[in-house]
PLY file of the C-alpha trace (Angstrom):
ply
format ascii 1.0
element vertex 170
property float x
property float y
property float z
element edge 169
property int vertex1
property int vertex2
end_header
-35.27 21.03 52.14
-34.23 21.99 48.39
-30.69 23.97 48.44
-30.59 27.62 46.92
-29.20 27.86 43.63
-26.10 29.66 45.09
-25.29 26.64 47.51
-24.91 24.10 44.72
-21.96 21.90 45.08
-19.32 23.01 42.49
-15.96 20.55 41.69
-12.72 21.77 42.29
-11.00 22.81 39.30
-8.68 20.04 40.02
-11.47 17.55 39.28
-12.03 19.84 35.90
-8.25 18.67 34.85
-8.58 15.35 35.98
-11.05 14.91 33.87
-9.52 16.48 30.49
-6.20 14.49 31.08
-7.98 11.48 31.23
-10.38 12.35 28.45
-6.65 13.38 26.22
-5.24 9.84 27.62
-8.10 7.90 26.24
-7.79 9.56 23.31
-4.48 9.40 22.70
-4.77 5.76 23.67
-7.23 5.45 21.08
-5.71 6.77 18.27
-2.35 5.05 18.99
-3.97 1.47 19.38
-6.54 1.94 16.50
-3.66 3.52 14.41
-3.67 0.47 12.07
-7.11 0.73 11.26
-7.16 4.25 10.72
-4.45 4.14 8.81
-5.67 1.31 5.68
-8.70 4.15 5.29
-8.28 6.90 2.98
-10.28 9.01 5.08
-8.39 8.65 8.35
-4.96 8.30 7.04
-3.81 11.76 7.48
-5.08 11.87 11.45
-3.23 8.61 11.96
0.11 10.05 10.45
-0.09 13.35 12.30
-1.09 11.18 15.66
1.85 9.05 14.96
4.39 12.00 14.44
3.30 13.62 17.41
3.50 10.27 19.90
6.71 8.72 17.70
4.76 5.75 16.59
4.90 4.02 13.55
2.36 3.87 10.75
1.88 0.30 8.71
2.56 1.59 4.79
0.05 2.06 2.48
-1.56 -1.03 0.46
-3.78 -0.76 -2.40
-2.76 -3.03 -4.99
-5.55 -1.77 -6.77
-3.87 1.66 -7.16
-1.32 0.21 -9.60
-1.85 1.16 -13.57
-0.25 -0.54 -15.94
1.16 2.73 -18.56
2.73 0.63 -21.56
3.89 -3.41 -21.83
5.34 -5.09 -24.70
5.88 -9.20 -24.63
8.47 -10.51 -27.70
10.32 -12.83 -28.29
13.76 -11.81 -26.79
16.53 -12.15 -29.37
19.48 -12.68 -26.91
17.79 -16.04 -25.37
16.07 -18.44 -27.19
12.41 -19.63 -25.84
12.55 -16.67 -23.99
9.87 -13.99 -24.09
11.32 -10.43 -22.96
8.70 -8.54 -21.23
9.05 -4.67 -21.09
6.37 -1.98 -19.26
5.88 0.73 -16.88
3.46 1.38 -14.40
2.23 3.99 -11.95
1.37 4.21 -8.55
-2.21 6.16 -8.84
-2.29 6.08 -4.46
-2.12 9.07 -2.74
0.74 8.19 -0.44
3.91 6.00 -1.25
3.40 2.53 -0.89
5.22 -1.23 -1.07
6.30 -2.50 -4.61
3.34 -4.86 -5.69
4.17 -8.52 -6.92
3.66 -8.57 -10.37
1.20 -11.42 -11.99
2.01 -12.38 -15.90
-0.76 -14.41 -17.70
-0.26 -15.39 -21.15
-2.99 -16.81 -23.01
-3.53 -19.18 -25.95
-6.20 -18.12 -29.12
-9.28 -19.04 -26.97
-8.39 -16.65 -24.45
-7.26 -19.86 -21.99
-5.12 -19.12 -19.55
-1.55 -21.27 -20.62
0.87 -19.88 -18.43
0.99 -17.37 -14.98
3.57 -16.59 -12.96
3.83 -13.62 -10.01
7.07 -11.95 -9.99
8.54 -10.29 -6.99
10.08 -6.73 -6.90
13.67 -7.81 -7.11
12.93 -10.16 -9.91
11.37 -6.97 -12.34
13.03 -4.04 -10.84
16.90 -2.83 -11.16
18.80 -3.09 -8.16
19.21 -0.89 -5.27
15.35 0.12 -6.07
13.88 2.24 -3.34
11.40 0.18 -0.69
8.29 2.64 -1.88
7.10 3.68 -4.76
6.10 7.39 -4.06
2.45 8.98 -4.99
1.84 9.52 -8.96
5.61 7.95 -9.49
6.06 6.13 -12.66
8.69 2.67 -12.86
10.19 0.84 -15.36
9.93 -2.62 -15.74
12.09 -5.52 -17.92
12.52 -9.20 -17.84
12.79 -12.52 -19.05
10.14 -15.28 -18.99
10.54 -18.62 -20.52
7.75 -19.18 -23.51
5.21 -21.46 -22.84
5.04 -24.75 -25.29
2.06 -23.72 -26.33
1.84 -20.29 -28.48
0.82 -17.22 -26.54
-1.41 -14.80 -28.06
-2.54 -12.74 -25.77
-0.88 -11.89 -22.15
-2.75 -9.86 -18.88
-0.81 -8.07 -16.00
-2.33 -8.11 -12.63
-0.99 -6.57 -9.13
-1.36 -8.02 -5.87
0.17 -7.32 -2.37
3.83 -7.63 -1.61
4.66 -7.45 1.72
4.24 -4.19 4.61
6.82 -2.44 6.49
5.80 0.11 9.07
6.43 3.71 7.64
10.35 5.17 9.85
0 1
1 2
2 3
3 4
4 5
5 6
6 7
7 8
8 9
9 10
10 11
11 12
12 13
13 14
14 15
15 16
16 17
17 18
18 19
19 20
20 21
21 22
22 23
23 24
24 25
25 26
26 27
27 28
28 29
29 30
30 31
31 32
32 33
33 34
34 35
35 36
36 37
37 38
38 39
39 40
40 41
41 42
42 43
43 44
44 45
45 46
46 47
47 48
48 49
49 50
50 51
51 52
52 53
53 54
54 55
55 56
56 57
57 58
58 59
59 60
60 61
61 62
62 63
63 64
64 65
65 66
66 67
67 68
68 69
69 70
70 71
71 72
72 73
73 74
74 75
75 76
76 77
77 78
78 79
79 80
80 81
81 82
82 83
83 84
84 85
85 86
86 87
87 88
88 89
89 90
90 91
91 92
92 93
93 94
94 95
95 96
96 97
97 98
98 99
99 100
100 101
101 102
102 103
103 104
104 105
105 106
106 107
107 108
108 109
109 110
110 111
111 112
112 113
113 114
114 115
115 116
116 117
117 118
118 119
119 120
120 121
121 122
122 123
123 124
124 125
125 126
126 127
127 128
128 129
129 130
130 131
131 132
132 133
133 134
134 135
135 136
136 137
137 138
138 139
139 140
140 141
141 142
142 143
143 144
144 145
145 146
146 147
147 148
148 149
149 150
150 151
151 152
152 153
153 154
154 155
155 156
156 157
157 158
158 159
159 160
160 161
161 162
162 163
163 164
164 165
165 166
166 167
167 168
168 169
C-alpha cells in the first residue's frame, strides 16, 4: 500500500519552468508596481532604478527637501531699488541622487525673533534662466533676488526648503 521510493511521482520539467516564469512574472510585477515605493527609500532606490532600466519604466525623482544646505546667504538693502532687500546665497544638494529644485522659504524677523514677513519662492523666481530641471548629487547653485522690505525693520532672516514639484526620471 505505500509506493517505493523509486515510484514517486516526479513533475515534468515543464511544470519546473512554469513555475520559475511565473515566480520571475510576479516578481517583475512586483517591482514594477511597487517601483514608487521603492524608489522614495534610500535603501531600495538603486534596485528600483536598475528594475526600471531593464523593463523601460520610469522612476518618480528623488525628494528630500531635507537634503538641501544652505552654504552662504547675505540679505541688504539693494542699492539699485529702493525698499528692496537683495538676497544673495548658495546652496547644495547633500542627496545622493539628483533631485527637483526645492521652493525656497524666506523669513525675516523683527528684534524679538517674531516672524514679520515669509514668502516661498519658486525655482524660476531665484534661479537664472534656462536652469537645468535637477540639481545633481553634491552640486552647488547660486542664488539672487529681490524682496520688498517689510515696514517693520528686519533683523534677523531664516531660509527653509520644502518640496517643489516631481517629474518621473526619462
Amino acid at each position: 500500500f505505500a509506493a517505493a521510493p523509486s515510484e514517486r511521482p516526479r513533475a515534468e520539467r515543464w511544470v519546473w519552468i512554469g513555475c520559475g516564469v511565473l515566480l520571475v512574472t510576479l516578481i517583475t510585477m512586483l517591482l514594477v508596481a511597487g517601483r514608487t515605493s521603492l524608489a522614495a527609500d534610500a535603501r531600495t532606490r538603486p534596485l528600483a532604478e536598475r528594475a526600471c532600466a531593464v523593463l523601460g519604466c520610469n522612476v518618480p525623482a528623488w525628494r528630500d527637501a531635507g537634503a538641501f544646505r544652505m552654504l552662504e546667504h547675505d540679505v541688504r538693502s539693494d542699492p539699485a531699488i529702493p525698499g528692496a532687500l537683495r538676497v544673495i546665497g548658495g546652496f547644495r544638494n547633500e542627496a545622493p541622487w539628483p533631485q527637483e529644485w526645492p521652493a525656497l522659504v524666506l523669513t525675516l524677523s523683527d528684534a524679538n525673533g517674531q516672524p514679520i514677513a515669509r514668502r516661498a519662492l519658486q525655482p524660476n523666481e531665484y534661479l537664472v534662466p534656462g536652469h537645468p530641471q535637477r540639481i545633481g548629487a553634491g552640486q552647488t547653485a547660486s542664488l539672487r533676488f529681490s524682496v520688498r522690505e517689510p515696514a517693520r525693520a528686519a533683523v534677523a532672516f531664516h531660509f527653509a526648503f520644502v518640496p517643489h514639484q516631481a517629474h518621473p526620471i526619462q
